[in-house]
DSSP file (Angstrom, degrees, kcal/mol; ACC not computed):
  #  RESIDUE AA STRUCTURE BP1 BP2  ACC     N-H-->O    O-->H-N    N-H-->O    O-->H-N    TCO  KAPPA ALPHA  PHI   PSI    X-CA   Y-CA   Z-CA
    1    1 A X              0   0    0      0, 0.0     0, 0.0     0, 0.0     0, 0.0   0.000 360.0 360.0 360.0 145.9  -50.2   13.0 -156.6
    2    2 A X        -     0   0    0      1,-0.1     2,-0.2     3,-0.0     3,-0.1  -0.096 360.0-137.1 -76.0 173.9  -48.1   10.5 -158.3
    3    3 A X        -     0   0    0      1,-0.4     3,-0.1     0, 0.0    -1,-0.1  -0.824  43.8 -50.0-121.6-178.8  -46.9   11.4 -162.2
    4    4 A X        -     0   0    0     -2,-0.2    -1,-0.4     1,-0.1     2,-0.3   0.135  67.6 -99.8 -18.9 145.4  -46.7    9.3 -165.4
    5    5 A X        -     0   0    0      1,-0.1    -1,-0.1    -3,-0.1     3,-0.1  -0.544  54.2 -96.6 -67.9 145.6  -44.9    6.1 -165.0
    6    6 A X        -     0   0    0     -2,-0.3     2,-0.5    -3,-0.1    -1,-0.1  -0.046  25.6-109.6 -60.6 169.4  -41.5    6.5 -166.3
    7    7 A X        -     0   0    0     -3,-0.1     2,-0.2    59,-0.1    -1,-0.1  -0.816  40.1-123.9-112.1 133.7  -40.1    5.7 -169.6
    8    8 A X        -     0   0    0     -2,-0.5     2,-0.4    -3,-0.1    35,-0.1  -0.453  25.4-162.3 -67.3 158.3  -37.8    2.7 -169.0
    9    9 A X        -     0   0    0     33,-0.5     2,-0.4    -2,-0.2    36,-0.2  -0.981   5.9-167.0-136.1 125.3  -34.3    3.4 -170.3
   10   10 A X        -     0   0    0     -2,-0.4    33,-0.1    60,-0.1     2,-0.1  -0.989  11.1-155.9-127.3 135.1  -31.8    0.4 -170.9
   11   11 A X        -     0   0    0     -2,-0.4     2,-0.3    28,-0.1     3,-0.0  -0.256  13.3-136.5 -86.3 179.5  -27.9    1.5 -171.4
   12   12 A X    >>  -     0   0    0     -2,-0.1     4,-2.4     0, 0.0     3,-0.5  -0.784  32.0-103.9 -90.1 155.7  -25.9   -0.8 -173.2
   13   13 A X  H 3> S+     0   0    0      1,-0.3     4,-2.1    -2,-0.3     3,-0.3   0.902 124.0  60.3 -86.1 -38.4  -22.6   -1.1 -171.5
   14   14 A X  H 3> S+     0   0    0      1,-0.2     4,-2.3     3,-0.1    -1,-0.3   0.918 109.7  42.1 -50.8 -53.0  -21.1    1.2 -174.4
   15   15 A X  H <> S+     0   0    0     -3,-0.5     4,-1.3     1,-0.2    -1,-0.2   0.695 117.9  44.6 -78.1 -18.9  -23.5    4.1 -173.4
   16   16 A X  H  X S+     0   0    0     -4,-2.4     4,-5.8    -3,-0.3     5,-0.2   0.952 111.9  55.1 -70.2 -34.1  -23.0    3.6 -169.4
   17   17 A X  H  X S+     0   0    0     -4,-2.1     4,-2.2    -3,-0.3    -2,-0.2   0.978 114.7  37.2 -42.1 -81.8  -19.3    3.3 -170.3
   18   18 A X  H  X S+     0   0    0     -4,-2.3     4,-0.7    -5,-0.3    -1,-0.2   0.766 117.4  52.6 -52.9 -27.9  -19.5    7.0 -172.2
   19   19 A X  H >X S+     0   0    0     -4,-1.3     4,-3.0    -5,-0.2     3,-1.2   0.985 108.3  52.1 -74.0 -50.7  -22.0    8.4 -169.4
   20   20 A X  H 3X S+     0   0    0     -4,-5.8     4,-1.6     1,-0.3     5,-0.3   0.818 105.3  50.5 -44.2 -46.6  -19.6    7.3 -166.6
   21   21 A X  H 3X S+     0   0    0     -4,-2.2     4,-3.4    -5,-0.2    -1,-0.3   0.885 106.7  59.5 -77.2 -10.4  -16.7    9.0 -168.0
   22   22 A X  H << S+     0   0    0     -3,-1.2     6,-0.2    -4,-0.7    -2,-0.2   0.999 107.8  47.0 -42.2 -60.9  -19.0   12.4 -168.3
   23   23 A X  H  < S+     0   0    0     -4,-3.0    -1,-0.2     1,-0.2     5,-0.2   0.829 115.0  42.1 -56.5 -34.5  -19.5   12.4 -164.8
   24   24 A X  H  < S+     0   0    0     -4,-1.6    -1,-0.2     3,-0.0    -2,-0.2   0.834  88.0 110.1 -73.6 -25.8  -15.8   11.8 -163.7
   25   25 A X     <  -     0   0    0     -4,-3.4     3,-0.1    -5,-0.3    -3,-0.0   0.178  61.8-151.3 -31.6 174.5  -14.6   14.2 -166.2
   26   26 A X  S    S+     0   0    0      0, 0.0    -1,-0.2     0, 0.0    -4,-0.0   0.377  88.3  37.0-131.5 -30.3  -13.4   17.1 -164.5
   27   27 A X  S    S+     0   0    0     -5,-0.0     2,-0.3     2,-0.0    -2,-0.1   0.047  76.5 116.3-143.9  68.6  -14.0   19.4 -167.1
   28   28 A X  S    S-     0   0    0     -6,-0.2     0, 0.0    -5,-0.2     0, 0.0  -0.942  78.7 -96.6-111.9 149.2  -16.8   18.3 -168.4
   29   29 A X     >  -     0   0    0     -2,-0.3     4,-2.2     1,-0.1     3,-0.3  -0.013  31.7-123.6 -49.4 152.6  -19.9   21.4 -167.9
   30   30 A X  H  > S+     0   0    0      1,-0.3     4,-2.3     2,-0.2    -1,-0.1   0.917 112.5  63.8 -66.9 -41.2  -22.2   20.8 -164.9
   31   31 A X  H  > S+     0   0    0      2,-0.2     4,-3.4     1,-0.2    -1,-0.3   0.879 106.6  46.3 -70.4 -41.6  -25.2   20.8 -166.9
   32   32 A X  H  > S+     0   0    0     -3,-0.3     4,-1.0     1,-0.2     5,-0.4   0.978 114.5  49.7 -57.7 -51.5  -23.7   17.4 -168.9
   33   33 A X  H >X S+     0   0    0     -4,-2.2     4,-1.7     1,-0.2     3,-1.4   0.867 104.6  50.3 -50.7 -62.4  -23.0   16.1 -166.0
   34   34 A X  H >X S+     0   0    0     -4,-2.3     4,-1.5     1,-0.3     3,-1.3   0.905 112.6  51.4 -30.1 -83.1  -26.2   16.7 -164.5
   35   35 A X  H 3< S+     0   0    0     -4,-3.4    -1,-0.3     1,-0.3    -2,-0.2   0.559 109.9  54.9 -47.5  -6.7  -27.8   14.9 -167.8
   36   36 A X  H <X S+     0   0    0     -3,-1.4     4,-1.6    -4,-1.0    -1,-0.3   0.742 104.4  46.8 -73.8 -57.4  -25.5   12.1 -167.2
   37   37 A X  H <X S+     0   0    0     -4,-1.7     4,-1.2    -3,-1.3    -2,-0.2   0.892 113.6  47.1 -77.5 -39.0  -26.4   11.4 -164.1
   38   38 A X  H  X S+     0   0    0     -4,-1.5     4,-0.9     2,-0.2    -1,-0.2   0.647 110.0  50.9 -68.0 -14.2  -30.0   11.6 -164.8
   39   39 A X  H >> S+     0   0    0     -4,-0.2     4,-1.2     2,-0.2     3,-0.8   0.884 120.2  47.3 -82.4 -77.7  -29.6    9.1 -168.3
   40   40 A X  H >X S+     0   0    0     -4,-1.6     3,-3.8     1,-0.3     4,-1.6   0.720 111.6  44.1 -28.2-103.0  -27.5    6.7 -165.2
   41   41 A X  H 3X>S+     0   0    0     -4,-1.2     5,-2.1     1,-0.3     4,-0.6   0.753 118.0  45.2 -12.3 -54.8  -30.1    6.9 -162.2
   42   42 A X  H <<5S+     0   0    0     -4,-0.9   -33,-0.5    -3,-0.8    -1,-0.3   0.515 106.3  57.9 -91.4  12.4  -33.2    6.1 -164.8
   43   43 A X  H <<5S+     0   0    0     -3,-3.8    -1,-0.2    -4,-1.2    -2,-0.2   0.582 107.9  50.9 -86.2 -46.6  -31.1    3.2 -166.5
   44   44 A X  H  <5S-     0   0    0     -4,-1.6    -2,-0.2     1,-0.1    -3,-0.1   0.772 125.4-103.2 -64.7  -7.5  -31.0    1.6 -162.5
   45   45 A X  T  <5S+     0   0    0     -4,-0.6    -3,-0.2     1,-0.2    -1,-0.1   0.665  70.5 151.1 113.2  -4.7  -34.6    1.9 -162.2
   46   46 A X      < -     0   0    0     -5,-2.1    -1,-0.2     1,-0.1     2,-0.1  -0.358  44.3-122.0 -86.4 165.4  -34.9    5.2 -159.9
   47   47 A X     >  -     0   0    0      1,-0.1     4,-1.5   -41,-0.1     5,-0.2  -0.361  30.4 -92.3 -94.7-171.3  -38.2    7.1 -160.7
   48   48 A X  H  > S+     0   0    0      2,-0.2     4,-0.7     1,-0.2    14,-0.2   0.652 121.2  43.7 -88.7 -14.6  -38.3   10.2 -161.7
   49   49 A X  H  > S+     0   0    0      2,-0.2     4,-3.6     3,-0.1    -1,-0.2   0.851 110.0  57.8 -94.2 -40.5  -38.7   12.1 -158.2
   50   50 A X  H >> S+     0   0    0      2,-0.2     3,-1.1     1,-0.1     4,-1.0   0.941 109.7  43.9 -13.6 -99.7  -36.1    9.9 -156.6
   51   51 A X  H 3X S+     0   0    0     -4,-1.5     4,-1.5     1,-0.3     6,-0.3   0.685 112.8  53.6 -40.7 -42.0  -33.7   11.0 -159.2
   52   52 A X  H 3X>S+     0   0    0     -4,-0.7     4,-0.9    -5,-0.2     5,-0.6   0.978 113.3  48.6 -53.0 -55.5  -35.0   14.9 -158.8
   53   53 A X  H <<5S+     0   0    0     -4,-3.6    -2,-0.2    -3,-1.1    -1,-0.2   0.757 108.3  42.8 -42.8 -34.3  -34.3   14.7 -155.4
   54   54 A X  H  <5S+     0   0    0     -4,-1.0    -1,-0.2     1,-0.2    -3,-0.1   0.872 116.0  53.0 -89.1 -35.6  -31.1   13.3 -155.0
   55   55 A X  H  <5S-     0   0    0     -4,-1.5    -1,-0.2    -5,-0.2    -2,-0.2   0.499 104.9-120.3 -89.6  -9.1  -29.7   15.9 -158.2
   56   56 A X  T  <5S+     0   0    0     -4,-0.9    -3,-0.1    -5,-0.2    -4,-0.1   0.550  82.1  95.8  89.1 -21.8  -31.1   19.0 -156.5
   57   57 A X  S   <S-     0   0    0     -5,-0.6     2,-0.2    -6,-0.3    -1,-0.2  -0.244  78.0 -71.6-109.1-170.0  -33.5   19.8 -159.9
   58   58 A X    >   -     0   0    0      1,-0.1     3,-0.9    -3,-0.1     4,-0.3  -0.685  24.9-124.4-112.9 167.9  -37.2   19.0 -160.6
   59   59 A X  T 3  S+     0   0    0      1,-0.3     5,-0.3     2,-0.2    -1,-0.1   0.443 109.6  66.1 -95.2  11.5  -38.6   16.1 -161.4
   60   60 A X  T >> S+     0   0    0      1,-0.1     4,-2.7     3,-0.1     3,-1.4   0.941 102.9  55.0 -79.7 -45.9  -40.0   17.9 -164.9
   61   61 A X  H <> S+     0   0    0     -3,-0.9     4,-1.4     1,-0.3    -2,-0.2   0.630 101.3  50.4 -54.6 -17.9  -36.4   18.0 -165.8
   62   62 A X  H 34 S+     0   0    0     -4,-0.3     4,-0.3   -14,-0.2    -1,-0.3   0.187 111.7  48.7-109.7  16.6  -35.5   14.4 -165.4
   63   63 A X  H <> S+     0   0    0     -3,-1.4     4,-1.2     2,-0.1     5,-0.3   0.591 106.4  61.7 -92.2 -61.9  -38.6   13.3 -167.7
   64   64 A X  H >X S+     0   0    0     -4,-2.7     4,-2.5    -5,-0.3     3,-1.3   0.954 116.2  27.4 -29.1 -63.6  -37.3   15.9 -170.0
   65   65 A X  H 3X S+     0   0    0     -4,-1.4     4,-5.9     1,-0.3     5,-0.3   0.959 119.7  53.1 -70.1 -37.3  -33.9   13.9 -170.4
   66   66 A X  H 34 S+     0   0    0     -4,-0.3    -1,-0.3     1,-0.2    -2,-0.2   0.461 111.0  43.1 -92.6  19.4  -34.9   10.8 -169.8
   67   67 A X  H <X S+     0   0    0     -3,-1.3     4,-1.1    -4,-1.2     5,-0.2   0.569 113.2  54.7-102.0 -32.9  -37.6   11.0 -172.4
   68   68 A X  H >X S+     0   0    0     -4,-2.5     4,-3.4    -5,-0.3     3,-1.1   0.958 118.0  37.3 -71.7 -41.0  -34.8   13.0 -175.3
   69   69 A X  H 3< S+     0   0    0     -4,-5.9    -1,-0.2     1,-0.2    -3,-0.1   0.744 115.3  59.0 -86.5  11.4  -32.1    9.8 -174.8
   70   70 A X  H 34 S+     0   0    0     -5,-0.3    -1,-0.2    -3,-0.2    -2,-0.2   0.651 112.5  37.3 -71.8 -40.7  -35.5    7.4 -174.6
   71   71 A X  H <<        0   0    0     -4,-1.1    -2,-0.2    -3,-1.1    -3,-0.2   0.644 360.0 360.0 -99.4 -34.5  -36.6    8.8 -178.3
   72   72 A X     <        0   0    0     -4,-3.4    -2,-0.1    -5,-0.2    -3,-0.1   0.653 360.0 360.0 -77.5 360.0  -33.0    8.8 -179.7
């Protein structure tokens, strides 16, 4: 059974700018990365089980994020 529709998220090129270098860092902690990637994916549109899938975690974690950078 489906879940909520997703909360859109729209970057502005400053915040893709600053997520993109997260991910390439090389020593930035997995778990930012991780949140990075999830903020990225739901700014393209991907739902929220897409985006679980693809990152290996569940799709309660990528509501989680994309609901905290959604309210901030």
């Amino acid at each position: 059974m489906p879940g909520p529709k997703a909360l859109r998220i729209e970057l502005t090129d400053a915040e893709g700018e600053h997520l993109e270098k997260t991910v390439r860092k090389q020593t930035a902690p997995q778990r930012q990365v991780r949140r990075s990637k999830i903020v990225l994916m739901s700014g393209e549109g991907l739902p929220n089980g897409e985006i679980a899938r693809q990152l290996g975690c569940s799709r309660y974690t990528v509501w989680m994020w994309r609901k905290r950078f959604g309210n901030g």
